[in-house]
N, CA, C and O atoms as CSV, one atom per row, in Angstrom:
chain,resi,resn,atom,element,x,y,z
A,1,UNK,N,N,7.123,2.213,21.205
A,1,UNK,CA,C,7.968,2.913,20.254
A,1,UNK,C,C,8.584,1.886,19.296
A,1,UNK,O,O,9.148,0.893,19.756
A,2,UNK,N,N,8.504,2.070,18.147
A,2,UNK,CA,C,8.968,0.942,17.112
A,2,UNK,C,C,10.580,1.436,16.840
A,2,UNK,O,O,11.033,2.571,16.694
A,3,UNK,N,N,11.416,-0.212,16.832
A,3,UNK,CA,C,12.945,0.090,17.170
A,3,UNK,C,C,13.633,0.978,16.127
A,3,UNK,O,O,13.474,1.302,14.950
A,4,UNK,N,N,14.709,1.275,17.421
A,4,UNK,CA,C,15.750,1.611,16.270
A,4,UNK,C,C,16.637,1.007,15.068
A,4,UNK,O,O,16.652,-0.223,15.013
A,5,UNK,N,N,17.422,1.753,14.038
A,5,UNK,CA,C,17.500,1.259,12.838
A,5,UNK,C,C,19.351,1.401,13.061
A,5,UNK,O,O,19.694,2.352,13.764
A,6,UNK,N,N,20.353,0.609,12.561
A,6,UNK,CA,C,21.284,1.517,11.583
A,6,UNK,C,C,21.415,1.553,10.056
A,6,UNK,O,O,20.913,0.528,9.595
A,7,UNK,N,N,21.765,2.126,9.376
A,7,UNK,CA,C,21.920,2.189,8.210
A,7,UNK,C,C,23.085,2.909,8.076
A,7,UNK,O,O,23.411,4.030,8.466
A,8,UNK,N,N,23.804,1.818,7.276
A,8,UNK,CA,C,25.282,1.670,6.438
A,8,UNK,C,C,25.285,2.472,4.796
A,8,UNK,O,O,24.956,1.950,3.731
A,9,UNK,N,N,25.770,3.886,5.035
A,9,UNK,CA,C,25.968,4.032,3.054
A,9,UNK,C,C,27.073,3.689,2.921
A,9,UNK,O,O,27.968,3.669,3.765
A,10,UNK,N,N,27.099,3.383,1.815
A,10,UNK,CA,C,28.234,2.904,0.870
A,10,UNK,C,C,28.612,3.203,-0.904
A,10,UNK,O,O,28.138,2.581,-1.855
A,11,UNK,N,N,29.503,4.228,-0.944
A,11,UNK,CA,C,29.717,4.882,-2.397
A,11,UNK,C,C,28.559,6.065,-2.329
A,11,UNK,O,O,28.022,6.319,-3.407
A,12,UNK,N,N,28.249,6.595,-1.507
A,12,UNK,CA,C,27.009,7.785,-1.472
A,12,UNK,C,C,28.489,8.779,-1.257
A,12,UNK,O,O,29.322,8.763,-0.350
A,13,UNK,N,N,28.393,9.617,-2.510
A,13,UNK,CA,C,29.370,10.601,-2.609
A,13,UNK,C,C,29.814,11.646,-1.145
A,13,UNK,O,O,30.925,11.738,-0.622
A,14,UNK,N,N,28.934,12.123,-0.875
A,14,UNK,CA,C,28.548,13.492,0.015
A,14,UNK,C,C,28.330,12.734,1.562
A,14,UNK,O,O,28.166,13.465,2.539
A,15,UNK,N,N,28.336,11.679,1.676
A,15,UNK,CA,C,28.359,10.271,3.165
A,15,UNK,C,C,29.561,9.591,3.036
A,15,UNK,O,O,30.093,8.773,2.286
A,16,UNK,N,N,29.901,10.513,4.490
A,16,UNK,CA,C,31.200,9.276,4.665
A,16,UNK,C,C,30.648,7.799,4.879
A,16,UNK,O,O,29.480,7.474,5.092
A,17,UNK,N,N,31.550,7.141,4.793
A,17,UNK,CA,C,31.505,5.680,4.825
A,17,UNK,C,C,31.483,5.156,5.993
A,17,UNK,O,O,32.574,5.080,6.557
A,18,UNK,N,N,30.416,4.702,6.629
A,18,UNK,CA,C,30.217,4.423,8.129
A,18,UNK,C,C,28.687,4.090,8.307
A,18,UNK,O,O,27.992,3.616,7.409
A,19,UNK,N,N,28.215,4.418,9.674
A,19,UNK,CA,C,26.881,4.328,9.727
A,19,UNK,C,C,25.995,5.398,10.303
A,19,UNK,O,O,26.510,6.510,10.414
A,20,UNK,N,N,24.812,5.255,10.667
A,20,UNK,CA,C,24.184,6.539,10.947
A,20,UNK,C,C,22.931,5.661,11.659
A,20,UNK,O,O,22.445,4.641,11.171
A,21,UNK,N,N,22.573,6.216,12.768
A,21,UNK,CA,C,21.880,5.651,13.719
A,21,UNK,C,C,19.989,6.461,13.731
A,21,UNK,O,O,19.631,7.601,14.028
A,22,UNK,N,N,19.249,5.343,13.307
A,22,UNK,CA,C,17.521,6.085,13.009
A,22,UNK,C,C,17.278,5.442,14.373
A,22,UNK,O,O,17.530,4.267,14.642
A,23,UNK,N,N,16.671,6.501,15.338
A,23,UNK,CA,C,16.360,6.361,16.836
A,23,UNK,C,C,15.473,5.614,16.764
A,23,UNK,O,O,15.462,4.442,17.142
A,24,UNK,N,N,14.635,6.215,16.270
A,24,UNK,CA,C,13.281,5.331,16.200
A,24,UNK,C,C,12.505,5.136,14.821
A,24,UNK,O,O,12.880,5.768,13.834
A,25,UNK,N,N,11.377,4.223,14.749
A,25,UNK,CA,C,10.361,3.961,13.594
A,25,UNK,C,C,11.779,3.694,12.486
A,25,UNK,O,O,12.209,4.420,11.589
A,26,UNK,N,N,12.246,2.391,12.967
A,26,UNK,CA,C,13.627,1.742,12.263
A,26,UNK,C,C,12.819,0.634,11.623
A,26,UNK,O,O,13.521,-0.260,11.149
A,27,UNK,N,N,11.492,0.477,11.493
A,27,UNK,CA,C,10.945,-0.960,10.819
A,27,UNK,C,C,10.769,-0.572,9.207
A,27,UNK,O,O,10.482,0.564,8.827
A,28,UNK,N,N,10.948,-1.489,8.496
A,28,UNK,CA,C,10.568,-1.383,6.719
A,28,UNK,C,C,10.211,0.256,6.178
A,28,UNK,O,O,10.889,1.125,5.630
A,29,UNK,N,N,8.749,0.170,6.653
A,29,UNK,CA,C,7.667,1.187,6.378
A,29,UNK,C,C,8.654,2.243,7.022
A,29,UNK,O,O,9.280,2.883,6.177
A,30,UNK,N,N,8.911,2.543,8.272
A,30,UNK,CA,C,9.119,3.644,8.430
A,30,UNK,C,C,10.540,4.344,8.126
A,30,UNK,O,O,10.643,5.536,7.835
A,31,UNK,N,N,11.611,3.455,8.232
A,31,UNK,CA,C,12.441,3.667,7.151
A,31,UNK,C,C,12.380,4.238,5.571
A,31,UNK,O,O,12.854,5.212,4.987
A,32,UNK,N,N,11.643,3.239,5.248
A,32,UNK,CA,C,11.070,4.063,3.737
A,32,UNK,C,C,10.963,5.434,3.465
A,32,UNK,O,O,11.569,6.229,2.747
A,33,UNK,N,N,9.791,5.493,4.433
A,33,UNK,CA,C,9.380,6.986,4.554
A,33,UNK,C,C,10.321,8.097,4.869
A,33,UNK,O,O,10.115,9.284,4.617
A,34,UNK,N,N,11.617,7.478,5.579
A,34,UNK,CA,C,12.778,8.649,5.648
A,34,UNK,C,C,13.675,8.149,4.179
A,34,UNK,O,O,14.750,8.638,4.526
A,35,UNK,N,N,13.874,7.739,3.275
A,35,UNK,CA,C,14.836,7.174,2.394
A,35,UNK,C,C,14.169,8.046,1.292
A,35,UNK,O,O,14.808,8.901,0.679
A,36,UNK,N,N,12.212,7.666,0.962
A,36,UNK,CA,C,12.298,8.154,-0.159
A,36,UNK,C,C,12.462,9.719,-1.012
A,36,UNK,O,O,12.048,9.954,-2.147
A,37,UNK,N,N,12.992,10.412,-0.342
A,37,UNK,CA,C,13.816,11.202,-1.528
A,37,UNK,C,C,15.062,11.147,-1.304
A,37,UNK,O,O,15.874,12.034,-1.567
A,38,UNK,N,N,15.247,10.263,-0.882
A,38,UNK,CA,C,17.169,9.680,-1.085
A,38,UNK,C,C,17.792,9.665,-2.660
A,38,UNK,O,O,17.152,8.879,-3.358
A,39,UNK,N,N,18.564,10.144,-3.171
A,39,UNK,CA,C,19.201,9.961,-4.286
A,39,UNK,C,C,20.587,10.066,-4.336
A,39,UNK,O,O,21.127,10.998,-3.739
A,40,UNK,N,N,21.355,9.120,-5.057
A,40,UNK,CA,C,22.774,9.126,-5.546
A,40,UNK,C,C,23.571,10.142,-5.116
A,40,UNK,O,O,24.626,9.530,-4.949
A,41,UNK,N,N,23.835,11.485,-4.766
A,41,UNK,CA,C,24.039,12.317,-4.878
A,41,UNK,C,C,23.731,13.041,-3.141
A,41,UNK,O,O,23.845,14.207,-2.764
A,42,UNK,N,N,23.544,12.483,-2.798
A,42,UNK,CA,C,23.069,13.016,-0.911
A,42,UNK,C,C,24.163,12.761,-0.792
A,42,UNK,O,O,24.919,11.953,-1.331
A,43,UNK,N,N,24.309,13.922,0.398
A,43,UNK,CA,C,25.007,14.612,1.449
A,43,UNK,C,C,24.817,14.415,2.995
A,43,UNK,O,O,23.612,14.304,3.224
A,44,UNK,N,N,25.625,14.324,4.218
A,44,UNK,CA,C,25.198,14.372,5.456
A,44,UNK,C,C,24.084,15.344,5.511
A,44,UNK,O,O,23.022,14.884,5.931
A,45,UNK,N,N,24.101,16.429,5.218
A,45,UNK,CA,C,23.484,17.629,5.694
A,45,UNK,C,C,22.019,17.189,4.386
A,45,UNK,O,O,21.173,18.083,4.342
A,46,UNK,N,N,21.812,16.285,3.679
A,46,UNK,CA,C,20.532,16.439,3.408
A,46,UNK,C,C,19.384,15.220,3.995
A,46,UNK,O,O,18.157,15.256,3.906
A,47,UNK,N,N,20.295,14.111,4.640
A,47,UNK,CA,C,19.882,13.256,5.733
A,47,UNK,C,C,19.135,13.621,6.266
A,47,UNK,O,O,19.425,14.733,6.708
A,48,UNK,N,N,17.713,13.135,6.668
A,48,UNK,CA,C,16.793,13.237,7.749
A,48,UNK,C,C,16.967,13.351,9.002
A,48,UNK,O,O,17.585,12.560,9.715
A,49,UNK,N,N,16.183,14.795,9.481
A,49,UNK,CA,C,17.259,15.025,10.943
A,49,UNK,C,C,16.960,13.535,11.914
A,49,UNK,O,O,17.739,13.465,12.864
A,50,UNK,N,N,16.299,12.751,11.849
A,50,UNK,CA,C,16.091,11.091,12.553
A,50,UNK,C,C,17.331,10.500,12.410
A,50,UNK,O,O,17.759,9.607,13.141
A,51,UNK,N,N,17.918,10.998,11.462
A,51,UNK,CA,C,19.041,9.949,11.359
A,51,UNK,C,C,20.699,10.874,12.307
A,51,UNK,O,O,21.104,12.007,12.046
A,52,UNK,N,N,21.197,10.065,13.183
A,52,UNK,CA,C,22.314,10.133,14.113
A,52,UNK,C,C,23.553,9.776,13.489
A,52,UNK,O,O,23.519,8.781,12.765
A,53,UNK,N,N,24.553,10.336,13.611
A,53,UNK,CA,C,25.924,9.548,12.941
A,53,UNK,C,C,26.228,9.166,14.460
A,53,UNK,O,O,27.060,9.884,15.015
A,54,UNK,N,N,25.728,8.247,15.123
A,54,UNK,CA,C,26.398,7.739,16.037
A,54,UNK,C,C,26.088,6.235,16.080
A,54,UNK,O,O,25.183,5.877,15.327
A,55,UNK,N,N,26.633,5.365,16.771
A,55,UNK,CA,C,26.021,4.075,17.302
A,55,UNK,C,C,25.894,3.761,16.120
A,55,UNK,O,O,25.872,4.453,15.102
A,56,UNK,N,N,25.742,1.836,16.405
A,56,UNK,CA,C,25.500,0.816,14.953
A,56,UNK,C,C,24.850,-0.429,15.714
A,56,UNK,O,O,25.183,-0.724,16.862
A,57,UNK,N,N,24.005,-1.055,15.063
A,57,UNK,CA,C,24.033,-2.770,15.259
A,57,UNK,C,C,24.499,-3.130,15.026
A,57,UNK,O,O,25.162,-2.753,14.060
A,58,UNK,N,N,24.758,-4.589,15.795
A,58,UNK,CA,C,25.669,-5.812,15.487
A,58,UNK,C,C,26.256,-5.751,16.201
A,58,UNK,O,O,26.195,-5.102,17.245
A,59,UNK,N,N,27.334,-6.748,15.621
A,59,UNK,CA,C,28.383,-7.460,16.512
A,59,UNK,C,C,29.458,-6.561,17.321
A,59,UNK,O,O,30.131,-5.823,16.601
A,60,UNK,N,N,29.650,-6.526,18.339
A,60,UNK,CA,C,31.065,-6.212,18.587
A,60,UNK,C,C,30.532,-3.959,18.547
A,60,UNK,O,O,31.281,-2.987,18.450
A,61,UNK,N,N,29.160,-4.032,18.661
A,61,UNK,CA,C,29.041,-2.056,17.988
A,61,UNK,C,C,28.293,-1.520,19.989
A,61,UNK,O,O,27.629,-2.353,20.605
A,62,UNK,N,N,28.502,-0.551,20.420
A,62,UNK,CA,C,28.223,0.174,20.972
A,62,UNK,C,C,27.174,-0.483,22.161
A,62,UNK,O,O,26.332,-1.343,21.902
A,63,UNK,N,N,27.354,-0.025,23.216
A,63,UNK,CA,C,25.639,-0.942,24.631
A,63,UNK,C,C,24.669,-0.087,23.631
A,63,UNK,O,O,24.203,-0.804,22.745
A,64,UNK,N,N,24.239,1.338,23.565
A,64,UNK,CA,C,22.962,1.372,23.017
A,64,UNK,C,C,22.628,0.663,21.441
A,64,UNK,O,O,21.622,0.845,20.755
A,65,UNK,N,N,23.512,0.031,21.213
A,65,UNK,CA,C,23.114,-1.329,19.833
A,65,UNK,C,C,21.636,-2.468,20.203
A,65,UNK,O,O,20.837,-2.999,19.432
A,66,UNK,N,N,21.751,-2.509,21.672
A,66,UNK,CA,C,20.699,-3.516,22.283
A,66,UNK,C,C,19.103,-3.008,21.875
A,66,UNK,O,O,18.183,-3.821,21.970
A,67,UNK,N,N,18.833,-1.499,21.381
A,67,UNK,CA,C,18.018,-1.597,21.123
A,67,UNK,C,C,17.595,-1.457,19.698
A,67,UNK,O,O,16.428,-1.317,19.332
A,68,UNK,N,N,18.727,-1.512,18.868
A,68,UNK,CA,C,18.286,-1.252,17.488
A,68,UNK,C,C,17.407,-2.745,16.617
A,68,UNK,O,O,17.970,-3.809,16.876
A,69,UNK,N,N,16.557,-2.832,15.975
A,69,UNK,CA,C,15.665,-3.927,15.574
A,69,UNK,C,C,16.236,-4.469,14.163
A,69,UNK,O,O,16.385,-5.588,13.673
A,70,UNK,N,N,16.523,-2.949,13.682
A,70,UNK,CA,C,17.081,-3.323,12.220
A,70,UNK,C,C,18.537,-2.967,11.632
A,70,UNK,O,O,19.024,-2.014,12.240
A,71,UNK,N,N,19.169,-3.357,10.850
A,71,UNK,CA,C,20.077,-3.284,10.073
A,71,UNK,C,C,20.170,-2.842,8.620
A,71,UNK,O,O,20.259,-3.834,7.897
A,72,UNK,N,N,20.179,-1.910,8.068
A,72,UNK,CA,C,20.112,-1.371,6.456
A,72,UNK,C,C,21.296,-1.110,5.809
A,72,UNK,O,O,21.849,-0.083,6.204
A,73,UNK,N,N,22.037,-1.910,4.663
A,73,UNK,CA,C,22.532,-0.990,3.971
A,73,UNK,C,C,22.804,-0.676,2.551
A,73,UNK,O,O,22.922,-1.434,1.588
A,74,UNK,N,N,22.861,0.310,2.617
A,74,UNK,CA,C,22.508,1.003,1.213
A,74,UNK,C,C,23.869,1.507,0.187
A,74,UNK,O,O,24.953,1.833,0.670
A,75,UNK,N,N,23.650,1.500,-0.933
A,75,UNK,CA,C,25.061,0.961,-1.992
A,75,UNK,C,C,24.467,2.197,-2.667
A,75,UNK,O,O,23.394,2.746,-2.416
A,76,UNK,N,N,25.744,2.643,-3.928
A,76,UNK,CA,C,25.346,3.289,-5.031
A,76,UNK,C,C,25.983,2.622,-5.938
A,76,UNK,O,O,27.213,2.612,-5.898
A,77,UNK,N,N,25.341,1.976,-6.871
A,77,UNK,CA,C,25.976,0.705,-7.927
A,77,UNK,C,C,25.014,1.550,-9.610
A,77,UNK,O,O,24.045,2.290,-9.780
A,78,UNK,N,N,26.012,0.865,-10.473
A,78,UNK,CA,C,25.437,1.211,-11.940
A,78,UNK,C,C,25.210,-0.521,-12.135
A,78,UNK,O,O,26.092,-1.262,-12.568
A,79,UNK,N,N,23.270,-1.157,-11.544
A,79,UNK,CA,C,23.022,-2.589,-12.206
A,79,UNK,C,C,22.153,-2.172,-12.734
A,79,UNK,O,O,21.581,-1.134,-12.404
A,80,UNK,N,N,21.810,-2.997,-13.820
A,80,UNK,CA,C,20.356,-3.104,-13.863
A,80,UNK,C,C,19.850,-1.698,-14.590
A,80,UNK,O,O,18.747,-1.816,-15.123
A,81,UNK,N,N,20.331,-0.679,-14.677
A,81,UNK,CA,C,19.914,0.481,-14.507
A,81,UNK,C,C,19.237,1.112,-13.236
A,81,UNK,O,O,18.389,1.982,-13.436
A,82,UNK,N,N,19.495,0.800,-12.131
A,82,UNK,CA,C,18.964,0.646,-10.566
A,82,UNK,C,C,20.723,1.051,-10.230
A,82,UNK,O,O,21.746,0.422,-10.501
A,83,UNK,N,N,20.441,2.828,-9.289
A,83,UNK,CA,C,21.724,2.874,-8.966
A,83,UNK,C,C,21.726,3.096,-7.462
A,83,UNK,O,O,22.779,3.641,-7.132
A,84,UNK,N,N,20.984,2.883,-6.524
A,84,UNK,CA,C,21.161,2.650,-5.579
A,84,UNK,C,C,20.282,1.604,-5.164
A,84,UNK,O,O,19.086,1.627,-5.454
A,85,UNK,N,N,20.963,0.425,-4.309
A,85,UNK,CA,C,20.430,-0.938,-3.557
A,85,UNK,C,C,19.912,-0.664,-1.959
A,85,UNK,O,O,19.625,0.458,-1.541
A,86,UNK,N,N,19.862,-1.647,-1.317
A,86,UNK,CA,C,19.243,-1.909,-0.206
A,86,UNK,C,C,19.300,-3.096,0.520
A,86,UNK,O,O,18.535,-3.935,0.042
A,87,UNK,N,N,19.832,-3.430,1.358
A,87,UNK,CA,C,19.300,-4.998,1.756
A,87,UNK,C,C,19.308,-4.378,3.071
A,87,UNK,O,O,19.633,-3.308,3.587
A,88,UNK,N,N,18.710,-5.734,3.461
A,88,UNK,CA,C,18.093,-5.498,5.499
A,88,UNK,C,C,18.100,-6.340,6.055
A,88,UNK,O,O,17.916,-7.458,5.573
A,89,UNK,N,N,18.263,-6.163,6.980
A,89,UNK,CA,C,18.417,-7.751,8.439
A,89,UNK,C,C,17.845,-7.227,9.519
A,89,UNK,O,O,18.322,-6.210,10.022
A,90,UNK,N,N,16.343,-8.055,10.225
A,90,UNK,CA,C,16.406,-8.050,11.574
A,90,UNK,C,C,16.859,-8.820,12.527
A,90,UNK,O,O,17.106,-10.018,12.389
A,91,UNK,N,N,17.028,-7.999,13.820
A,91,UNK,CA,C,17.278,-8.679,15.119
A,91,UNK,C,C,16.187,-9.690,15.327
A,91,UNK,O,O,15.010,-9.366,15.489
A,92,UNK,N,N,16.603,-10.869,15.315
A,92,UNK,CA,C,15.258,-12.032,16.065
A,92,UNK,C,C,15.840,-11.981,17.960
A,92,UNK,O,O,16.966,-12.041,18.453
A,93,UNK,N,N,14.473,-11.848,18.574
A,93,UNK,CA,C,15.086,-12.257,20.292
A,93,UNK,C,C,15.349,-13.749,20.086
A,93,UNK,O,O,15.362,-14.560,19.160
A,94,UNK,N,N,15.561,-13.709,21.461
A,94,UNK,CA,C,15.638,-15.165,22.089
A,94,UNK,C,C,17.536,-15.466,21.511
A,94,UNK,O,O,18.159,-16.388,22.037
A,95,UNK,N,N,17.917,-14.960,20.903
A,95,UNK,CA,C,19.652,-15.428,20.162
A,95,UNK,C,C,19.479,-16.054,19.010
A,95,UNK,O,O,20.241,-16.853,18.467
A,96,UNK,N,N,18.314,-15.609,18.609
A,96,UNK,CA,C,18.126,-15.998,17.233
A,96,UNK,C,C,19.274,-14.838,15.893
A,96,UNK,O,O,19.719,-14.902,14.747
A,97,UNK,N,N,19.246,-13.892,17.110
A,97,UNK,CA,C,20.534,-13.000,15.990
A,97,UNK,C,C,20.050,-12.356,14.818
A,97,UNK,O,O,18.823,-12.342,14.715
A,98,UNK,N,N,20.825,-11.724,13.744
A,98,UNK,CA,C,20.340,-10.953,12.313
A,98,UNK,C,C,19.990,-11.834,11.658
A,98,UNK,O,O,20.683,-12.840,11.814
A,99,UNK,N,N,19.005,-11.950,10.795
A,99,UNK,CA,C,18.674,-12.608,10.062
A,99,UNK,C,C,18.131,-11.705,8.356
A,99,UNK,O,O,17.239,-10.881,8.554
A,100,UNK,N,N,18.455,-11.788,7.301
A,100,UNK,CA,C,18.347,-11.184,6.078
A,100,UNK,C,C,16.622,-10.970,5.933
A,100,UNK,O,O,15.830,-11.904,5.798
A,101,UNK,N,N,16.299,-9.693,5.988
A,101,UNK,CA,C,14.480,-9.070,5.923
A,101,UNK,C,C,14.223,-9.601,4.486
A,101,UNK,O,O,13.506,-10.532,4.119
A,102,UNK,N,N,15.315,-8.416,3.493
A,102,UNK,CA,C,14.708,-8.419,2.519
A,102,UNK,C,C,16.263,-7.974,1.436
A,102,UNK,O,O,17.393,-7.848,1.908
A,103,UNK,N,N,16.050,-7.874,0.558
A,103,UNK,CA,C,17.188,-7.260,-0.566
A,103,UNK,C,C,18.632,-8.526,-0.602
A,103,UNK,O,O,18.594,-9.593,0.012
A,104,UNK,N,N,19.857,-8.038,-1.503
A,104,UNK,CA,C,19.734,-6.847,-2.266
A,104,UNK,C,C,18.725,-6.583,-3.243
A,104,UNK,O,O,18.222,-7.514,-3.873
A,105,UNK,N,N,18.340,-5.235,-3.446
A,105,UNK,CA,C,17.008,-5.015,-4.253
A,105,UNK,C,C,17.049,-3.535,-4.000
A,105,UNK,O,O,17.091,-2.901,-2.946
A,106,UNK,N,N,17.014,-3.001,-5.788
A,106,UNK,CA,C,16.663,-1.620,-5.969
A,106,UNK,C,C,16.210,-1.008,-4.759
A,106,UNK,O,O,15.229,-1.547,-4.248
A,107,UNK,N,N,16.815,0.247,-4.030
A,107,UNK,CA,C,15.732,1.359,-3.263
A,107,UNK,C,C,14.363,1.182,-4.275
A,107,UNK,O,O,13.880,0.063,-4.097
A,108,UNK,N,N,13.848,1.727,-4.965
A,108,UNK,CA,C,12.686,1.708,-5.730
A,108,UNK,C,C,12.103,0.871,-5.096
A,108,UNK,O,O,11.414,1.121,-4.106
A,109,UNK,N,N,12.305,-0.316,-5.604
A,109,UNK,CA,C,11.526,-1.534,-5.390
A,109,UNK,C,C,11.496,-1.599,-3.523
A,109,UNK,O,O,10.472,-1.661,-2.842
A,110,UNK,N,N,12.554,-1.573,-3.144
A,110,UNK,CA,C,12.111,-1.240,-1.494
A,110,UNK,C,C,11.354,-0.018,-1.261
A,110,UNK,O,O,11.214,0.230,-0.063
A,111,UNK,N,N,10.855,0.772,-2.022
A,111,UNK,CA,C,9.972,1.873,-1.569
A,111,UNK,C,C,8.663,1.578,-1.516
A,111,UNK,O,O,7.827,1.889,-0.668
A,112,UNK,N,N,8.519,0.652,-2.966
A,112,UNK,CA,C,7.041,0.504,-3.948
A,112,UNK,C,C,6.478,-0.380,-2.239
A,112,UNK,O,O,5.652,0.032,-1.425
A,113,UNK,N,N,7.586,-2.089,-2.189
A,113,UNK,CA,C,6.898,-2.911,-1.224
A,113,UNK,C,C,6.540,-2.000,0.252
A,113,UNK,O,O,5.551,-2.374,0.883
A,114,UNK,N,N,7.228,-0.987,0.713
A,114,UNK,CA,C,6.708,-0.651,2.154
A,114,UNK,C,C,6.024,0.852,2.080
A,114,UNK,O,O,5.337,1.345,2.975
A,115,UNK,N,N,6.248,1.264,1.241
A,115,UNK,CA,C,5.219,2.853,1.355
A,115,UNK,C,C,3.714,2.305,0.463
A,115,UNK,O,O,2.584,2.761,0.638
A,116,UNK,N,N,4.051,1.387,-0.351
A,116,UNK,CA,C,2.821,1.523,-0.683
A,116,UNK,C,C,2.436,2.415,-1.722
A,116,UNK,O,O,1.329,2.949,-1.799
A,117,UNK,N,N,3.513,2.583,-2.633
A,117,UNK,CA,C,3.009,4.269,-3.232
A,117,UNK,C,C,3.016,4.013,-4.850
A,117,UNK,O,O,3.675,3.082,-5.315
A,118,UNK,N,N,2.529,4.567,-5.378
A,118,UNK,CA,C,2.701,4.978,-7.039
A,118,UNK,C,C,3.945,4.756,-7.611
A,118,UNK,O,O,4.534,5.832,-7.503
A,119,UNK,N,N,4.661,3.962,-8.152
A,119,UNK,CA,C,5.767,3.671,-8.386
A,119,UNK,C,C,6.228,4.875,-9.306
A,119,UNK,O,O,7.431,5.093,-9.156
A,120,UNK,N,N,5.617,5.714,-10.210
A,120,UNK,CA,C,5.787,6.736,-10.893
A,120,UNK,C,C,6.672,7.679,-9.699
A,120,UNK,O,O,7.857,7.998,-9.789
A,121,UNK,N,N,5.704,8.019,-8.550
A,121,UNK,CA,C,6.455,9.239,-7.741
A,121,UNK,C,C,7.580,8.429,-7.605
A,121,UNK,O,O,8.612,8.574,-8.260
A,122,UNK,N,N,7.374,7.523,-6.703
A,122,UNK,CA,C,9.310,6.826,-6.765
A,122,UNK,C,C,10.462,6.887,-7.717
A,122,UNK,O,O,11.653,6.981,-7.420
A,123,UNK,N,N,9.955,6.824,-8.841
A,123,UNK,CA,C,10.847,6.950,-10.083
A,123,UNK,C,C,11.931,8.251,-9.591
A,123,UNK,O,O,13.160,8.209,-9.532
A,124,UNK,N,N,10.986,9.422,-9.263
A,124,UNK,CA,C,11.474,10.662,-9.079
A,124,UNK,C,C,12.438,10.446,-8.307
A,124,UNK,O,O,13.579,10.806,-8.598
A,125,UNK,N,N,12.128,9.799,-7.149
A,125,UNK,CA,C,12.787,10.490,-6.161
A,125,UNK,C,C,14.242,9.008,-5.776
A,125,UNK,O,O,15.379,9.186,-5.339
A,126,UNK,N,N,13.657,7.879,-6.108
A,126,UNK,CA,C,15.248,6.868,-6.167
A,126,UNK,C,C,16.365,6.952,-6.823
A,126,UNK,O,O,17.443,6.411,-6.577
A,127,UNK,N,N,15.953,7.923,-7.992
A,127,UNK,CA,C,16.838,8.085,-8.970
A,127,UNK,C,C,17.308,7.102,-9.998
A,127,UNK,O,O,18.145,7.438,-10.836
């Protein structure tokens, strides 16, 4: 089973400010695949039922934290013309600890590198 995820919103109108726990298929790709029709403007209730408002990774967060792999979190910013971000950290074993995957960097651009997809449909749906 590929690990679990948390993911942190931040300034997402309709999401409180906290985290939300993806049980499983928490790696890049499969994350993606629950994010991309994420837009500015989401709500708890339009969240992917995968995603839990419970539990977090890291430091000092919950015993079932031991199995989460990844760390996500996601902003709503006016840069760039890019209004929602992304950055990520995995768990390394051994006490190697979080270490930075990938971002900050447009959702978009985190869609294009792990789905693999037509950057046109993305347009649609990152906002």
């Amino acid at each position: 089973m590929a690990p679990a995820a948390t993911l942190r919103f931040d300034r997402f109108p309709g999401i409180p400010s906290g985290s939300v726990f993806l049980v499983a298929d928490g790696e890049p790709a499969g994350t993606a695949r629950q994010l991309a029709e994420l837009h500015p403007g989401s709500t708890v209730l339009s969240l992917p039922r995968e995603f839990l408002p419970l539990g977090a990774c890291g430091p000092g967060s919950a015993p079932e934290a031991g199995i989460c792999g990844y760390l996500y979190e996601l902003r709503v910013v006016q840069r760039r013309g890019e209004s929602v971000w992304i950055a990520c950290w995995r768990r390394y074993p051994a006490g190697i600890g979080w270490q930075r995957r990938c971002g900050p960097m447009p959702l978009r651009r985190f869609l294009e590198r792990f789905l693999d997809a037509p950057a046109d449909r993305l347009n649609r749906s990152a906002g």
